[in-house]
N, C-alpha and C positions, 0 to 999 in steps of 0.2 A: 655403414649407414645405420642411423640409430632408429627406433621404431617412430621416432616425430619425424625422420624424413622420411617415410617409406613412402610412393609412389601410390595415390590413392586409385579405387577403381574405377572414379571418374577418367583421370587421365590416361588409365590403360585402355579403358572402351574409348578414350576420342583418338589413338594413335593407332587400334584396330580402323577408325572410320577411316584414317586415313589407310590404310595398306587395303583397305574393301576396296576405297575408292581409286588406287590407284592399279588396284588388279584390274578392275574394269575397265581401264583405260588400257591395259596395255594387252589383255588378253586376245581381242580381235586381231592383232596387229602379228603374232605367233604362227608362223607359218607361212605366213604369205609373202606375194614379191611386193613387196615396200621401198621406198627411197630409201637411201644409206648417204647420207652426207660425210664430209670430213670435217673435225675438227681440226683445223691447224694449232700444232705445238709440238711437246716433243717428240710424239710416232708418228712413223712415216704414216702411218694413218691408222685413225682415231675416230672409230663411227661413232654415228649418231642418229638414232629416227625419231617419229614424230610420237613412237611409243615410248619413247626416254622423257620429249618434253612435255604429252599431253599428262602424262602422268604426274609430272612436275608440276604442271600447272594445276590440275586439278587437287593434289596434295595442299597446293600454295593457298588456291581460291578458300578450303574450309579454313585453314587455317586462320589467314585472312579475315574473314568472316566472324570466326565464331572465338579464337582465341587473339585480337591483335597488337595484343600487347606483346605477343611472343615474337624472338627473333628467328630468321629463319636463314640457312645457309643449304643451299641447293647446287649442283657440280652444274645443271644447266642454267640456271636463270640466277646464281650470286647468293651474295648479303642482301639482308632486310634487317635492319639493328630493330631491335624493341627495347623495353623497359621491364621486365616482370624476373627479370634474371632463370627464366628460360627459354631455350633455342631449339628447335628440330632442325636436324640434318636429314639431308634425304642426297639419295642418289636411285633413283625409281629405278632403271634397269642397269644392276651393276654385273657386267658381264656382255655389254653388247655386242662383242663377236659371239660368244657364243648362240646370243640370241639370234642374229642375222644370218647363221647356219645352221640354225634349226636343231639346238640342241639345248638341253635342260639348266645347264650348269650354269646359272643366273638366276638372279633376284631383286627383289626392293629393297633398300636397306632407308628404314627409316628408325632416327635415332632422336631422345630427347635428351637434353645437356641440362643439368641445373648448375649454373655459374663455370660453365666450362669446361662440367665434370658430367660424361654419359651417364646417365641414370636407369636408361629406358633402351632398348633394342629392339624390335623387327628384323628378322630379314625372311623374307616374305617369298613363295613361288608359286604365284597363281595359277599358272598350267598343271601343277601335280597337286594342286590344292596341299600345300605343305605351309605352316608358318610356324616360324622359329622366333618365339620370347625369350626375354632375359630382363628381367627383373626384379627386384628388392630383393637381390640375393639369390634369385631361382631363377633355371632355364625350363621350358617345356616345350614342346612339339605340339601344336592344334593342326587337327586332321580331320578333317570332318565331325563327328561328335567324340573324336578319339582327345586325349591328355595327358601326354607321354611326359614324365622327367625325366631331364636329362641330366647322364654325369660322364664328365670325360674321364676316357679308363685310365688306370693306372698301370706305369709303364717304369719298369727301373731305368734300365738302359737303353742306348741310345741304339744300339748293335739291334735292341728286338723292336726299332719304332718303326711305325708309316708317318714318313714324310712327303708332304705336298708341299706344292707351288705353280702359281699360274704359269709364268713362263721367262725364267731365270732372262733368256738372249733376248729378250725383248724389254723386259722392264727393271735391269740392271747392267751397270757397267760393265768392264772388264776386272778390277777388281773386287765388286760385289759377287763377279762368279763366280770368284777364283775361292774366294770365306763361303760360298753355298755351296761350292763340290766338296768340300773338305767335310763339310756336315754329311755331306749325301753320299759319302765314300764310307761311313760310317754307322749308318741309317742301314735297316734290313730291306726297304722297299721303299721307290720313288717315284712318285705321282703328278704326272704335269696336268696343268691346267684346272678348272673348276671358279675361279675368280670366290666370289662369297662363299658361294656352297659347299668350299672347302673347308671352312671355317663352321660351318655347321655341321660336317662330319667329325670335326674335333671334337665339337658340343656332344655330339652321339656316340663316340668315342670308338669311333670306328678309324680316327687318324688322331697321328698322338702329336705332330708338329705342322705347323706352317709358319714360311720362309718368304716373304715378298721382300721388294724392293721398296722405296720409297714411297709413300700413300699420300693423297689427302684425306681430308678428315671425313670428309662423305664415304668412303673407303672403310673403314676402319670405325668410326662410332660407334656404329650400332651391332658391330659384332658385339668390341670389350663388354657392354653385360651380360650379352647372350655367353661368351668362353666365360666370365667369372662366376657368373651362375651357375654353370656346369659342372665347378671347381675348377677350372684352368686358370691362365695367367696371359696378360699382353703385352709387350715391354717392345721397346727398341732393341738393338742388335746387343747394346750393351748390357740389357738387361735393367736399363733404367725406364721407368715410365713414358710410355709410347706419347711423341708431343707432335706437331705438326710437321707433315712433312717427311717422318724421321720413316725408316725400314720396322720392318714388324717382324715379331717373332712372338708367334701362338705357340702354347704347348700343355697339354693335358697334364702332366706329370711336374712338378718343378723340379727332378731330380734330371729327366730328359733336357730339360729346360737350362740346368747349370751346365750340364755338357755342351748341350749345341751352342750356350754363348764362347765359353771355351776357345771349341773349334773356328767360331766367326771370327773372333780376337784372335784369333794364334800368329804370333809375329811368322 
């Protein structure tokens, strides 16, 4: 990114309003006995509460409002094409089992796209008041009046990494497990579960790999500029830039990073 496209701090404070406004919504709902719907698709079940959509909706309504020329791709409520050649992503609580069991490892993740390309990151935890930027180049941590940069550590091999993954038997084949054990056979320590927040532990560099299965793009946007800012990297399995749909492979190190493709590939 060249310094004419760098992200101005207009549109960093309206993509804070939105991660304000969407903590708000989803903070009261933390804890308590709430509906759990299912979505039908491909998990046997795939919740969903009113703290996923009101947050949705209420992200929706400013944007709406105040930028509508922008297009908007939300995991509850779709498309909304615009015209201005940019898009926010959002997927307001990514992580909802976790959430529905009363536990931390979930977030916002709201993303802005200029032409189809993440520009802008969120991923947001309003219960531990943590939020994770990624911007023109930089990642940082806002914590109350704290402004942490981040960098993801550096890690030669693959023998001394932490590797994460939400949860191989559930959101991958039988052949996706078969290329993630071979990594993880290989790895010093493995970590299930965490959905986003594992992805901001890379940022902090306190995990040097993450291994999911197949994403959508609410999924995955608004980390890649929080990891590249950090100096990390996001690619598919192959090592080619992450495109919709495809498996992801985060990794702090690109030395960790030419192994674990490696091992995923190994006939």
């Amino acid at each position: 990114m060249t310094t004419d496209d760098k992200i101005d701090d207009r549109l960093i404070q309206f993509a804070h309003r939105l991660a304000d406004a969407s903590g708000a919504v989803i903070r009261p709902f933390f804890r308590q006995r709430i509906e759990v719907a299912h979505k039908p698709g491909q998990c046997l079940f795939d919740p969903v509460t009113e703290a996923d959509q009101g947050a949705e909706r209420a992200i929706r309504a400013i944007i709406e409002r105040d930028r509508p020329d922008d297009a908007i791709l939300g995991e509850e409520y779709g498309a909304r094409p615009g015209t201005s050649g940019w898009r926010w992503v959002l997927d307001p609580v990514d992580g909802t089992r976790a959430f529905i069991t009363g536990r931390h490892e979930w977030g916002s993740l709201i993303a802005l796209e200029r032409d189809g390309v993440p520009v802008l990151g969120i991923l947001d935890q309003p219960v531990l008041g943590e939020r994770f930027l990624g911007v023109n180049g930089r990642s940082t941590l806002l914590a109350g009046d704290s402004r942490t940069p981040l960098k993801a550590r550096a890690c030669a091999d693959l023998g001394e990494a932490v590797l994460c993954a939400t949860d191989p038997s559930t959101y991958m084949d039988a052949g996706q497990q078969a290329a993630f054990a071979r990594v993880r056979a290989a790895a010093r320590l493995t970590r299930y579960h965490g959905d986003c927040y594992i992805f901001a532990m890379l940022a902090m560099g306190f995990v040097d790999l993450v291994i999911e299965g197949p994403l959508n793009r609410w999924d995955i946007a608004a980390v890649i500029p929080l990891i590249e800012g950090a100096g990390g990297l996001v690619t598919d399995w192959t090592g080619a830039p992450w495109r919709d749909g495809a498996k992801v492979l985060a990794c702090g190190d690109a030395r960790v990073h030419a192994q674990a493709v490696a091992l995923l590939n190994k006939a």
